[in-house]
C-alpha positions in Angstrom: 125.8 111.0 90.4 125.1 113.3 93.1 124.5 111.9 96.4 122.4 114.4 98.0 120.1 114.0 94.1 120.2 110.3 94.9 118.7 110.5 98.3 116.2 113.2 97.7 115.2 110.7 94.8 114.4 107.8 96.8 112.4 109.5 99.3 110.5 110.9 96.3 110.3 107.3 94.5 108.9 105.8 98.3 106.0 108.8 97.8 105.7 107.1 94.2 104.8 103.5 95.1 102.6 104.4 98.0 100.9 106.4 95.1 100.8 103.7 92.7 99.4 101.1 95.1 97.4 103.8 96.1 96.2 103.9 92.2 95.8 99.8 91.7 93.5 99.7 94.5 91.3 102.6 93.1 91.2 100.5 90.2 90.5 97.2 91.9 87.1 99.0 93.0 86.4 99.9 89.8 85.7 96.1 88.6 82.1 95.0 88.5 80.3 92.7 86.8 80.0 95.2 83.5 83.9 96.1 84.2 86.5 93.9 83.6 89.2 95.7 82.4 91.9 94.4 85.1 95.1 95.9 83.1 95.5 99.1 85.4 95.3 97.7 89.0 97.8 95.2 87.8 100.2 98.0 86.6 99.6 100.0 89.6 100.1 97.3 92.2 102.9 95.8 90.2 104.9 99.5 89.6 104.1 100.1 93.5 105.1 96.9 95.1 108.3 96.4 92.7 109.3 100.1 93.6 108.1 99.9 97.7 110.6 96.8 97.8 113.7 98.3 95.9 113.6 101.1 98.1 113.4 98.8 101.1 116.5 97.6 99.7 118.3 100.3 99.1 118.2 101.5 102.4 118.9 98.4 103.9 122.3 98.3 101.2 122.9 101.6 102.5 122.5 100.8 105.9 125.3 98.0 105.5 127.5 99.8 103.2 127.2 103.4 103.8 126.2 104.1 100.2 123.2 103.8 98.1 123.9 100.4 95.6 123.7 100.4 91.7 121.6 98.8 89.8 123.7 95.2 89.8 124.3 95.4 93.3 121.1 95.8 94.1 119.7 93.2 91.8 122.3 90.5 91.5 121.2 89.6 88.3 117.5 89.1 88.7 114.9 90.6 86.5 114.1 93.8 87.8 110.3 93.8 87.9 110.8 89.7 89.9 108.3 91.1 92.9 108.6 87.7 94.0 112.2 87.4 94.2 112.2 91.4 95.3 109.5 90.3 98.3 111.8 87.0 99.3 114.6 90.1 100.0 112.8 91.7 102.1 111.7 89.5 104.0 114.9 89.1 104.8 115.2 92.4 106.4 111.7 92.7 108.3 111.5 91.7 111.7 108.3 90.7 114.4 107.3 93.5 115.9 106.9 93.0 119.2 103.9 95.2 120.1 100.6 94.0 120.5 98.9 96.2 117.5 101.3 94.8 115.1 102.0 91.2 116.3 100.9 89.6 113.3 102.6 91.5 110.8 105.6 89.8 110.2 103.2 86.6 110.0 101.3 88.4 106.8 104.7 89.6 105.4 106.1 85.8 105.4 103.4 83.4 105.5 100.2 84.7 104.0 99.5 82.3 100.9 96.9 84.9 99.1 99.3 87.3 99.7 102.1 85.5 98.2 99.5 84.6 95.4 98.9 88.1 94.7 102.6 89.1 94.7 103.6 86.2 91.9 100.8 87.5 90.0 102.1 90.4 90.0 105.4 89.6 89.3 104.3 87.6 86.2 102.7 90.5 84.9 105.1 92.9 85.5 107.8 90.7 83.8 106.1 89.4 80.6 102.0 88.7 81.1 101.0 92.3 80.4 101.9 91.6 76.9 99.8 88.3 76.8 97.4 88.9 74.3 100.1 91.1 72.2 102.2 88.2 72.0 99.2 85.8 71.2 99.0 88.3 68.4 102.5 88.4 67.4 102.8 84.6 67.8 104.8 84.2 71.2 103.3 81.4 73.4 103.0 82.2 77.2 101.8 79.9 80.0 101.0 82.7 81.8 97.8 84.3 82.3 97.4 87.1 85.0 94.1 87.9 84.6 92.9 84.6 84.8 95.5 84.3 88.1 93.9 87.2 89.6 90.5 85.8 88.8 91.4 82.7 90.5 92.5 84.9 93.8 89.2 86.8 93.4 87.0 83.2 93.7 89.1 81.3 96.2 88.5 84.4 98.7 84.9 84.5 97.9 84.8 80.9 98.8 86.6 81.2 102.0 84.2 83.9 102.7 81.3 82.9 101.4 81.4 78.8 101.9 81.6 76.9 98.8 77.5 76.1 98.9 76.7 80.2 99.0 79.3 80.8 96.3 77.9 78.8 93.6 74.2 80.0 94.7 75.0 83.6 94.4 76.9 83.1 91.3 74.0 81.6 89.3 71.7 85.2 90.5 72.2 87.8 88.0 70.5 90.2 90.4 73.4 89.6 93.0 76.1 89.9 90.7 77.3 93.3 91.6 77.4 92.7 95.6 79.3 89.9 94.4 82.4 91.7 93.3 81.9 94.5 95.4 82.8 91.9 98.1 85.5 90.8 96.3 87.1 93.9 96.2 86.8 94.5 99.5 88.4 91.0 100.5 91.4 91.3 98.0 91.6 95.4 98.9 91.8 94.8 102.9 94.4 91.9 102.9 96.4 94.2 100.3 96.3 96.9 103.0 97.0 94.7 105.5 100.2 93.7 103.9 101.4 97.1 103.2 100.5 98.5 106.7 102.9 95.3 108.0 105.6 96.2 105.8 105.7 100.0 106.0 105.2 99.7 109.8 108.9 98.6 108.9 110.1 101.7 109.1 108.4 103.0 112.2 109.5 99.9 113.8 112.0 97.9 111.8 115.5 97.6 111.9 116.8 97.2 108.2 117.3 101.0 108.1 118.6 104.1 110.8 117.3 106.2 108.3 113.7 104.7 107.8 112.1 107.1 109.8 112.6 109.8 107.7 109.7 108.6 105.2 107.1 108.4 107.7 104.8 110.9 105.8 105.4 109.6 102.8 104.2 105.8 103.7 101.3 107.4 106.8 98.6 106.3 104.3 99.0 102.6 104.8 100.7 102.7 108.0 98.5 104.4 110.3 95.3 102.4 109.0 93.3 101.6 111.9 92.0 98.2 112.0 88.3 99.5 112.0 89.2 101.1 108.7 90.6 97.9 106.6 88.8 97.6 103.5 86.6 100.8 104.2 88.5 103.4 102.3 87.3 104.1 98.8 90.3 105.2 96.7 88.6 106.1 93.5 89.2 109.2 92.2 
């Protein structure tokens, strides 16, 4: 295949994930206490983070070897849509940043345990557990339940937030129901950012890629996120 076609492509499929996570977060707002219908930020985030990290990759292959890498090399024989496996990679190729606005970030690449939550959930539903009640249909047992995962994410946030005590009182008022998931959109949308703005401040300040600079427009929407704007943008549309 065309080199030239294969380098315009990844610069276009960057723009794509940033657009697709982008997308899942829209519809992360969208849940309320009337809404549950969690199947499209899952897609979304899933599609974005899976295609954010391959790319990653790829430049980072191409960075060693002077070449983009195929599909085996770049995979090594994992499941394609293995976020998990695909974020383990890459965080092999980030480094701290060693400037005070982004001192943390290598901290919430590696280490942050909703993050890492978030990304195996994710993963599982990107592999199989978007098919869970399909298979239930068809007569496939999975173990596997993604909405009930992200559910989980959703109340052990709230609790951190709220205090266990506060929780439980504001999920027995109907009346407060709707702040209730507003804030936990909010909580699960700014710690998303704050993950992305960490890795795409990668390629303003990485070293996995020479070339990484050359996508700074299309990742600006998560990497120039001021602090005072973390979980303030609404991206409904």
């Amino acid at each position: 295949m065309n080199e030239t076609f294969r380098n315009i492509s990844l610069v276009i499929e960057v723009g794509n994930s940033i657009k697709f996570i982008k997308r899942g977060l829209g519809e992360v707002q969208k849940i309320t206490g009337t809404n549950d219908f969690y199947h499209p930020a899952l897609q979304f985030l899933s599609s974005g983070f899976e295609r954010l990290f391959k790319t990653m990759l790829c430049l980072s292959y191409k960075e060693v070897n002077d070449r983009l890498p195929s599909y085996k090399e770049l995979l090594k024989g994992k499941n394609g849509h293995d976020i998990v496996y695909l974020k383990s990679e890459i965080e092999k190729i980030c480094i701290p940043i060693n400037r005070p606005f982004a001192s943390k970030d290598y901290d919430i690449i590696t280490k942050d345990k909703i993050i890492n939550s978030i990304c195996s959930t994710l993963s599982e539903y990107g592999q199989k557990s978007r098919y869970f009640n399909l298979d239930a249909v068809l007569g496939i047992e999975q173990e596997f339940d993604a909405i009930k995962a992200w559910e989980k994410i959703e109340t052990n946030m709230l609790k951190e937030h709220f205090g266990e005590k506060k929780f439980y009182s504001f999920l027995q008022n109907p009346k407060k129901l709707d702040a209730f998931y507003e804030k936990s959109n909010e909580l699960i949308i700014s710690r998303v950012e704050l993950f992305t703005r960490a890795v795409t401040r990668q390629f303003m300040f990485g070293n996995f890629s020479k070339d990484s600079k050359m996508f700074l427009f299309e990742i600006e929407p998560f990497s120039d996120i001021d602090d005072n704007r973390i979980g303030k943008t609404d991206y409904r549309f």
